[in-house]
C-alpha positions in Angstrom: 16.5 -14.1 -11.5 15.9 -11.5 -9.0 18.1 -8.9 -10.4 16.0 -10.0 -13.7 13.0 -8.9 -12.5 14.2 -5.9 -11.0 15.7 -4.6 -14.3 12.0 -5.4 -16.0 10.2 -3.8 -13.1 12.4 -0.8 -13.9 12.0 -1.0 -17.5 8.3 -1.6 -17.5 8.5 2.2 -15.4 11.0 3.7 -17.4 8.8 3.0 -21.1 5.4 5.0 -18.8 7.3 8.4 -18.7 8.5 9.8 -15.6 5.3 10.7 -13.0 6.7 13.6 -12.1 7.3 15.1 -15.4 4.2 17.6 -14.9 5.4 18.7 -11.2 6.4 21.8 -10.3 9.3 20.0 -8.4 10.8 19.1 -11.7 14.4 20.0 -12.1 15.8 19.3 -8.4 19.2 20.6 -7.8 22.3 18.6 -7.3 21.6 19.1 -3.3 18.2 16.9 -4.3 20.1 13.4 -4.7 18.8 11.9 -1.8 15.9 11.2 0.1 15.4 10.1 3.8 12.3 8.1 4.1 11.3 6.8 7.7 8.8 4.4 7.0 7.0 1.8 8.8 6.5 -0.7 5.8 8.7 -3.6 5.8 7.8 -5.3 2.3 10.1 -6.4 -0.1 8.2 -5.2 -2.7 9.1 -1.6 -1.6 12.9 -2.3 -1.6 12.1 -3.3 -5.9 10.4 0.4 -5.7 12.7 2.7 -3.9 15.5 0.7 -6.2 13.5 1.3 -9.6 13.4 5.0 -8.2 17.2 5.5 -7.8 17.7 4.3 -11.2 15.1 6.4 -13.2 15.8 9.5 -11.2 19.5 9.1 -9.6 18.1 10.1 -6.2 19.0 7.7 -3.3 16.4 6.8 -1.0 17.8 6.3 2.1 15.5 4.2 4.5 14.9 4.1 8.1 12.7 1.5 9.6 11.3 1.6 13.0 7.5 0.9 14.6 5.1 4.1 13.9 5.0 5.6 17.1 8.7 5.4 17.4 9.3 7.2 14.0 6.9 10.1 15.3 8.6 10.3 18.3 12.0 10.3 16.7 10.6 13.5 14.4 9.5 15.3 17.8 12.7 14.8 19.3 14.7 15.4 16.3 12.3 19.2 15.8 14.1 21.0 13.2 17.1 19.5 13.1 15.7 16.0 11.8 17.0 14.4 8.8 13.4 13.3 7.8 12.1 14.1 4.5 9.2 11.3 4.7 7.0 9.4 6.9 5.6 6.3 5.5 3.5 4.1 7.3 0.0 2.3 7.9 -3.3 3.8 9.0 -4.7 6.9 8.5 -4.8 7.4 12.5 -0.9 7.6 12.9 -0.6 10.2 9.9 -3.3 12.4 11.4 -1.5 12.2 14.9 1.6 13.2 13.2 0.0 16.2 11.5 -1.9 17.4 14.6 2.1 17.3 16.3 2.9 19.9 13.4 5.4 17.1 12.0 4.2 17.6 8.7 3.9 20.1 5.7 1.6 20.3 2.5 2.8 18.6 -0.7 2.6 21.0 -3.4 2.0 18.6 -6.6 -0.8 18.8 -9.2 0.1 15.6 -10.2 -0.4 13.6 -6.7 -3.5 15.4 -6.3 -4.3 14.6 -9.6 -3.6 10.9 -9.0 -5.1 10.3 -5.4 -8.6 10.7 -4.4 -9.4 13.3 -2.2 -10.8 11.4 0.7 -7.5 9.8 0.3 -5.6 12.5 1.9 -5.4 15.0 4.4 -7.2 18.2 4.1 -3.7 20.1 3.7 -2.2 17.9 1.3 0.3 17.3 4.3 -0.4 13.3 3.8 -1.6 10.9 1.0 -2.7 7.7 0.6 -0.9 5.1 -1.2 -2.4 2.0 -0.7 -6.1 1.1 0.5 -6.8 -2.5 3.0 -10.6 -3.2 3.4 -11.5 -4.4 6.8 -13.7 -7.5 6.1 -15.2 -10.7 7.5 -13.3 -14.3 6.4 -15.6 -17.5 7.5 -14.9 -20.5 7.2 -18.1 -22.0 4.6 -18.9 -25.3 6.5 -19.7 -23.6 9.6 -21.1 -20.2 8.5 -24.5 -19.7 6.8 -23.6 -16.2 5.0 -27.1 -15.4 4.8 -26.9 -14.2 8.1 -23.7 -11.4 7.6 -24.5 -8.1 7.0 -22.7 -5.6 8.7 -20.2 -4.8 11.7 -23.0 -4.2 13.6 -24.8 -7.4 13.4 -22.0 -9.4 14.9 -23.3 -8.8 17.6 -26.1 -10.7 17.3 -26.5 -13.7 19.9 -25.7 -15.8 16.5 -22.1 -15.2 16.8 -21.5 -15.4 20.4 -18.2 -17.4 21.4 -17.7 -17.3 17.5 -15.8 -14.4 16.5 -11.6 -14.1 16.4 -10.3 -10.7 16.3 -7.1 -9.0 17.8 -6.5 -6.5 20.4 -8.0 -3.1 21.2 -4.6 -1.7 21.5 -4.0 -2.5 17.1 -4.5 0.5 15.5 -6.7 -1.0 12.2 -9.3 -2.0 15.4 -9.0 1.8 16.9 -9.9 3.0 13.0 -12.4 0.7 12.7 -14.2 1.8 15.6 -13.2 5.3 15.1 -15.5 4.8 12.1 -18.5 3.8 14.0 -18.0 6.8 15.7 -18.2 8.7 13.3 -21.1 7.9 11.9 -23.2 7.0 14.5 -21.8 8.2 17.8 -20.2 7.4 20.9 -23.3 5.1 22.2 -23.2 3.3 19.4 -19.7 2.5 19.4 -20.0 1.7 23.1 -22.9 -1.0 22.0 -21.1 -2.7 19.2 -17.5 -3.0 21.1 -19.3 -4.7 24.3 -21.4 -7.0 22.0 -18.6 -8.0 20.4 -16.7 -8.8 23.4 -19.6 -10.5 24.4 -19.4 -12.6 21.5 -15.3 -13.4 21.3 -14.6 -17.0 20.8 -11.3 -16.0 22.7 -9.6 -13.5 24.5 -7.7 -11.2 21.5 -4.4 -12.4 20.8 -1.9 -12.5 17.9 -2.0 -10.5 14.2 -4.9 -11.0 11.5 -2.9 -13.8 10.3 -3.3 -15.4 13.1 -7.1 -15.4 13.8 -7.5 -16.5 10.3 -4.8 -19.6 11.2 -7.6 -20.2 14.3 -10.6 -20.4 12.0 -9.1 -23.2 10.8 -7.8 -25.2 14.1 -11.6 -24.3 14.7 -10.9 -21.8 17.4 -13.7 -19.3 15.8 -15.6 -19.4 12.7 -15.5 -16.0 11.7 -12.6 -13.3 12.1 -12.3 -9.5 11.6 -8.8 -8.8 9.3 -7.6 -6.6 6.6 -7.4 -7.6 3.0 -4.3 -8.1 2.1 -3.4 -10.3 4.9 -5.5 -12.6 3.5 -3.8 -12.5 0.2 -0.8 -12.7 1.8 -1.6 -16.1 3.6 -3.1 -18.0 0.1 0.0 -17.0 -1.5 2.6 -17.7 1.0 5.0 -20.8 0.7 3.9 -22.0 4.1 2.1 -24.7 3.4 0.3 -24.2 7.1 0.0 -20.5 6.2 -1.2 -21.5 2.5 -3.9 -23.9 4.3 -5.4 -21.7 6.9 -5.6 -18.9 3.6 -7.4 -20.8 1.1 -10.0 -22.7 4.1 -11.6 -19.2 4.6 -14.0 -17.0 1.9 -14.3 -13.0 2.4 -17.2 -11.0 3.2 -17.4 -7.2 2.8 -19.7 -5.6 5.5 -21.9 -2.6 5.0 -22.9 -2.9 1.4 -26.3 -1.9 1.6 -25.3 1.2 3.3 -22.4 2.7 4.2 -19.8 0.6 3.1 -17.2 -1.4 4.4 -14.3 0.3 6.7 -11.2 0.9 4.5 -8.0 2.2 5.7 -4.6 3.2 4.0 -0.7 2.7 4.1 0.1 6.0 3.2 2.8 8.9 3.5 3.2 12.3 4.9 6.3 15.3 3.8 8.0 16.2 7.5 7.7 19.5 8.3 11.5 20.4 8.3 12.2 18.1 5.1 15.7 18.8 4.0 15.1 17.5 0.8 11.2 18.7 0.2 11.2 18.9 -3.8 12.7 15.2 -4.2 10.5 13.8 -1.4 7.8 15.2 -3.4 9.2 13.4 -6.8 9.1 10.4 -4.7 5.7 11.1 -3.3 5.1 11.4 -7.0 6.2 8.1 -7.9 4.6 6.2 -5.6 1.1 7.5 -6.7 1.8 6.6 -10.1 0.1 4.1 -11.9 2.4 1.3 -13.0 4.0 1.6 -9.0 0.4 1.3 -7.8 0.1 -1.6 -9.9 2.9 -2.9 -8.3 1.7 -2.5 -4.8 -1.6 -4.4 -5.8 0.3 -7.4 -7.6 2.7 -8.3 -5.2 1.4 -7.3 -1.7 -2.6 -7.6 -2.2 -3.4 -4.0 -1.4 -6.1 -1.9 -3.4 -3.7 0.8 -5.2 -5.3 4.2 -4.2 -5.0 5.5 -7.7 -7.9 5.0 -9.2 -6.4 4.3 -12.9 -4.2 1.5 -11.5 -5.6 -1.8 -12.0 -6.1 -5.1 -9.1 -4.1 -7.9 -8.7 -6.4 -11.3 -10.4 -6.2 -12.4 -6.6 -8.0 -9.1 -5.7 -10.4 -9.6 -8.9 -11.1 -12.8 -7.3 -12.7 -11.6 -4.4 -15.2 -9.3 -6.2 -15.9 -5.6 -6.2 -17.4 -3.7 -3.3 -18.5 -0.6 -2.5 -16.1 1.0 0.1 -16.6 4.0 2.9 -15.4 6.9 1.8 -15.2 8.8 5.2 -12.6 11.0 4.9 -9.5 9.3 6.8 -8.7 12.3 9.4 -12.3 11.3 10.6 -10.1 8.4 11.9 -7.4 10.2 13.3 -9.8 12.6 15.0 -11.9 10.1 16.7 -9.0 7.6 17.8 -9.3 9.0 21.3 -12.9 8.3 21.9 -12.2 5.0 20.5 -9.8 3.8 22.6 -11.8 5.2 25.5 -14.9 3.0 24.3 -12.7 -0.2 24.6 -11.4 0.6 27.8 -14.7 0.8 28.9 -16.0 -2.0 27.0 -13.9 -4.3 28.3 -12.1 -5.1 24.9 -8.3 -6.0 26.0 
């Protein structure tokens, strides 16, 4: 069954042209057979992808998988010697860190800035995004009058106190988040909303998103920060615990009367010394393409970044929203004074 779906995956691809067939990168060299891709991402969904890839375009894609920060330290130590032609991974922060260490080059491809908004990627072209996670509010609806939600800001209202679940300071989605207060209403500001919100934790921060979602319902909290697609992840999952603690929560998306609520991306950067730059950029390429943005959305409840790519029905489910469309290195530039303002906060 598996190999079933594979080989329709790859049809399905195969019968929408080949993305790259506009690039200037069209045509690679028998030198261009292989990619190396250091990514972050551990989804089954990308091993269908990278495998559809090989088959339409003969190109292996061979994968390396390590934590973020480990991947951008291998690249330092590597310098021009590294085998690296990609860096995949999640949150615009990480990408933007690896660009200011000069670890990355522009893409040069009509058709991925064709196919991916610019506030999407880097200023340079040096990093796109791929796939977009909101950063909402799940509640669980007996013990949450949703009249009162609004914003970020306003959970820190006394209505909330010893309510809210929300990991660490030291996750990166938290440092963007409050990177994004930052930048659009200053250091202050931030300081005020991360000490009311530890004010208001219904515990000290612990586990993933997952797991504050899985405490809503063993009424730990009522309400809990997370990303998107966690939450898909949980309704869908055959955990029946998992399952539960999914479907006993409804989502929220802050910020709709003004800015917007906080999205970040999983997203992918060409290395600097890229052995193999045109067929990175073919697989760049294909990953920005519609029917694999599709794919992304349908099996791993991320918001493809291509606008012509269509949601998942369990995305559809949750409604539209309107999104903040601060330019991601805002993220990556701000991180610092972030994670200062939690220290100082008090937010472990």
């Amino acid at each position: 069954m598996k190999l079933f779906i594979l080989f329709t995956f790859t049809a399905v691809l195969l019968s929408c042209g080949n993305p790259s067939s506009e690039s200037t990168t069209e045509g690679a060299g028998a030198e261009e057979k292989t990619v190396t891709l250091y990514t972050h991402r551990h989804y089954d969904v990308d091993k269908e992808i990278y495998a559809a890839f090989e088959k339409e375009t003969g190109i292996e894609v061979n994968v390396v998988k390590a934590g973020a920060d480990e991947l951008i330290q291998k690249m330092e130590i590597e310098g021009d010697q590294s085998p690296a032609d990609l860096l995949l991974t999640v949150d615009a922060g990480r990408l933007v860190r690896a660009h200011e260490k000069g670890l990355l080059q522009p893409i040069t491809s009509d058709v991925v800035s064709g196919s991916i908004p610019a506030y999407l990627r880097a200023e340079d072209d040096s990093w796109v995004g791929l796939t977009k996670r909101a950063r909402v509010i799940v509640y669980h609806p007996d013990r949450v009058d949703t009249s009162k939600l609004s914003t970020y800001e306003a959970l820190v209202d006394p209505e909330w106190k010893g309510r809210i679940l929300i990991r660490s300071s030291g996750n990166i989605y938290n440092q963007s988040l409050l990177a994004s207060i930052v930048a659009h209403a200053g250091e202050d500001a931030a300081k005020t909303w991360a000490e009311g919100m530890v004010t208001n934790f219904a515990r000290r921060p612990k586990g993933n998103d997952r797991d504050q979602v899985k405490a809503i319902l063993a009424g730990e909290g009522d309400l809990a920060v997370i990303n998107t697609y966690y939450l898909g992840l949980l309704r869908n999952a055959t955990d029946e615990q998992s399952a539960k603690a999914g479907n006993a929560v409804k989502i929220f998306f802050p910020n709709q009367d003004g800015r917007g609520t906080h999205v970040n991306i999983s997203g992918i950067g060409l290395a600097k010394y890229a052995p193999h730059a045109e067929a990175a950029t073919r697989l760049i390429e294909y990953l920005a393409s519609k029917p694999v943005q599709e794919r992304f959305a349908s099996i791993n409840y991320e918001y493809p970044a291509n606008p012509e790519a269509k949601i998942s029905e369990e995305l559809e489910s949750w409604g539209s929203f309107k999104e903040d469309k601060l330019p991601l290195t805002k993220l990556g530039e701000m991180n610092r004074a972030a994670v200062m303002t939690f220290d100082v906060a008090g937010w472990e």
